[in-house]
C-alpha positions in Angstrom: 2.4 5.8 -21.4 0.3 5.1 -18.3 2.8 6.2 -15.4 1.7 3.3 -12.9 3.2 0.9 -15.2 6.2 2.7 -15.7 9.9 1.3 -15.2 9.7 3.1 -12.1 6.8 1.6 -10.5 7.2 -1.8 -12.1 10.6 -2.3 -10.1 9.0 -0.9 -7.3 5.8 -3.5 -7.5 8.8 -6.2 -7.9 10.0 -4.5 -3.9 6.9 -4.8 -2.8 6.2 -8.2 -3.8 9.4 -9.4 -2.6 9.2 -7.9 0.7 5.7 -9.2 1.2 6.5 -12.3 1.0 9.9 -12.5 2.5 7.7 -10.5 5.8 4.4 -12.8 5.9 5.9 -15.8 3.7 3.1 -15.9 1.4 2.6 -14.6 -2.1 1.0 -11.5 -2.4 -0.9 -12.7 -5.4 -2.3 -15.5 -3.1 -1.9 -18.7 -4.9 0.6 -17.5 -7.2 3.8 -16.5 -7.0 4.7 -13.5 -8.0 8.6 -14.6 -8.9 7.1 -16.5 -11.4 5.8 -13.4 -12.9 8.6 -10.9 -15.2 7.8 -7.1 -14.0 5.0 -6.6 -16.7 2.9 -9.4 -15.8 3.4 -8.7 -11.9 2.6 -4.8 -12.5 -0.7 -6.1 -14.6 -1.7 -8.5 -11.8 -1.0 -6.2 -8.8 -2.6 -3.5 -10.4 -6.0 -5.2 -11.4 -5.6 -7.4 -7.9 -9.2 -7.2 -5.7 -7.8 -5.8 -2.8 -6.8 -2.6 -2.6 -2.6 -1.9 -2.5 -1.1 1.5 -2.0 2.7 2.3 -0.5 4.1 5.4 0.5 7.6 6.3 0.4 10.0 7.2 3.0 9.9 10.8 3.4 9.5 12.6 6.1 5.8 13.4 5.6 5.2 10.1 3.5 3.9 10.6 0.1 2.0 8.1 -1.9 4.0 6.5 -4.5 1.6 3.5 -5.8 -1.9 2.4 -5.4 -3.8 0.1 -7.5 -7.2 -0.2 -9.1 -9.4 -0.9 -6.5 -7.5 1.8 -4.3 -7.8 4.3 -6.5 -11.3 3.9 -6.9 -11.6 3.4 -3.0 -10.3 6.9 -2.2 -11.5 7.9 -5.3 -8.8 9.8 -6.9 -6.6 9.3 -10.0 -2.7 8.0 -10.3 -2.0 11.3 -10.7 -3.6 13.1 -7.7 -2.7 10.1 -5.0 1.2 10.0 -5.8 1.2 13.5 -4.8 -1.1 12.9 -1.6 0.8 12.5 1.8 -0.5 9.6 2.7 -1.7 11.0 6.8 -3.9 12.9 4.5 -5.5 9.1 3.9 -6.9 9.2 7.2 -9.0 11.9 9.1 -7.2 14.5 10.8 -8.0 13.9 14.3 -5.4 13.5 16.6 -6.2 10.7 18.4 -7.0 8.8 14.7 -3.1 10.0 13.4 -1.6 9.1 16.6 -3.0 4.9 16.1 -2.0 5.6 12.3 1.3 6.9 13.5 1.9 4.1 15.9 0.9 1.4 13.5 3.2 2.6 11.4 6.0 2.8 13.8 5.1 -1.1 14.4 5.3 -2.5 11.0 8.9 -0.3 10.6 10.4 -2.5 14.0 8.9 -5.7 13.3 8.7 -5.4 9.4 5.4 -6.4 9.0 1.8 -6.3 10.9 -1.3 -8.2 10.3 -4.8 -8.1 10.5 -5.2 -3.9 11.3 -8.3 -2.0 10.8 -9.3 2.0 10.8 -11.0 4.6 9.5 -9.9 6.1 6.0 -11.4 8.7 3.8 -11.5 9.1 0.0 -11.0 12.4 -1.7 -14.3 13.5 -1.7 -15.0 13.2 2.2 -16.1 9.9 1.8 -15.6 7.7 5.0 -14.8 4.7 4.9 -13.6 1.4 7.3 -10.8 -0.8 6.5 -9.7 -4.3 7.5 -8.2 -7.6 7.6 -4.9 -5.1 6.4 -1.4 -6.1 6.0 1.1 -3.3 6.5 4.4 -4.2 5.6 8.2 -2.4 5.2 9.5 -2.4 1.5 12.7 -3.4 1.3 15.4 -4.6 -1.1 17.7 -7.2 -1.0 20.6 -5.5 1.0 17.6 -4.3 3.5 17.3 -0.6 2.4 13.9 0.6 3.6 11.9 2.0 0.3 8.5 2.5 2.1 5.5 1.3 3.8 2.9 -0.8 1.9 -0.7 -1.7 2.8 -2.8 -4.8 1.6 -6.5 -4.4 2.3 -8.6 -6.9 2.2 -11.8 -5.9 3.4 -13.4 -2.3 3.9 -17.2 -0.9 4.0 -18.1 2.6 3.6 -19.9 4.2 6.7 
């Protein structure tokens, strides 16, 4: 069994979903809508979706818990390796690149959601890259438990 389609993760896609549209008020499947979708087909669409998805959960040094297709071949890494990677580890390691990372972050927590952010990113292998037109949005469930932090990229280019 493939572990990012697992009961786990396929209640966890159904948080993210939820959230992002109850945040931004559209679907994150763009035309569709993903409540139209039971967990399988959502998990199959999110999954194989153009844009790249990834979430971290809520610990204190945030650890990847889903990515997609196109993000895992974006930081170019299995399912495996990037839901053990801390997700700061995402981004380079200077301070002044952490600190935005870390006060974007702190944004999308207060309001729930922000829109339209861009930065720098790096794969596994050192590979740079430049991400935007991204989403970052709180997962939350229905009695507004916080879950994690998810991110929708739309756009990146490798530098």
């Amino acid at each position: 069994m493939q572990t990012h389609f697992s009961p786990l993760t396929l209640a966890y896609n159904r948080l993210m979903a939820n959230s992002f549209k109850s945040f931004t008020g559209a679907s994150i499947l763009g035309m569709a809508d993903a409540a139209d979708l039971d967990d399988a087909a959502l998990a199959q669409a999110l999954f194989h979706a153009p844009q790249a998805i990834v979430s971290h959960g809520t610990e204190t040094d945030p650890v990847f818990c889903y990515a997609n297709e196109q993000a895992l071949m974006l930081w170019e890494i299995d399912w495996e390796a990037f839901t053990r990677l801390p997700s700061r580890l995402s981004a380079e390691s200077a301070s002044d690149i952490q600190s935005d990372r870390d006060t974007l972050l702190k944004a999308a927590l207060a309001r729930g959601w922000v829109d339209d952010y861009a930065g720098v990113r790096i794969s596994s292998t050192g590979r740079r890259f430049h991400i935007r037109n991204t989403t970052l949005w709180n997962v939350v469930d229905s009695l507004g438990v916080h879950h994690g932090q998810a991110a929708f990229i739309r756009d990146w280019r490798f530098l």
